[in-house]
Residue, then its C-alpha position, 0 to 999 in steps of 0.5 A: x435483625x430488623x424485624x427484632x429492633x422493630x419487635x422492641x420498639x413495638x413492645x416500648x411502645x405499648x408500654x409508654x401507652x399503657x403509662x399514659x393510660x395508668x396516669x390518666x386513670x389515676x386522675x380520673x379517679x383521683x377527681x371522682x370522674x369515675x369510680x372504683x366500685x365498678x367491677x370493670x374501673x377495677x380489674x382495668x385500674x388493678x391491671x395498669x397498676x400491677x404493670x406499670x409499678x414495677x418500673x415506677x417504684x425504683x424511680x420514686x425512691x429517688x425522686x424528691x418528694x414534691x408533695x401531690x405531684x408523681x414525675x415518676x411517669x414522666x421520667x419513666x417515660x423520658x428513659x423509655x423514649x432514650x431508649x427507643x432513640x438509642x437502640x434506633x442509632x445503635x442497632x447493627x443493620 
């Protein structure tokens, strides 16, 4: 059963990296460092998107609008570190 908690926790923390991953490409590409145009810039930007929207949809719904400023990453992140503690305290051993 240890080697399952340790499988989801690896998984959770792949997942908190590629919303890192996904938050710093959207600055990147929102402050021109890099563009879109490139094929490659593309297929990893579409990739983070296609992955990391599903979990961050139901989120922005509920938060309030703030204008430019997304919080829904850092949210999602929150939970998924809530998670991660929770499933540590909680698991049978």
């Amino acid at each position: 059963m240890v080697s399952l908690l340790w499988l989801i926790l690896q998984v959770i923390n792949l997942y908190v990296w590629l919303i890192i991953l996904q938050v710093v490409l959207s600055w990147l590409i929102a402050f021109n460092v890099i563009n879109t145009n490139n094929r490659f810039v593309y297929m990893v930007g579409d990739f983070l998107y296609r992955i990391t929207e599903p979990a961050m949809r139901p989120i922005r719904r509920i938060l309030p609008s703030l204008g430019g400023i997304d919080l829904s990453p850092l949210v999602l992140l929150l939970l998924l570190f809530f998670l991660q503690r929770l499933l540590v305290e909680y698991w049978p051993a």
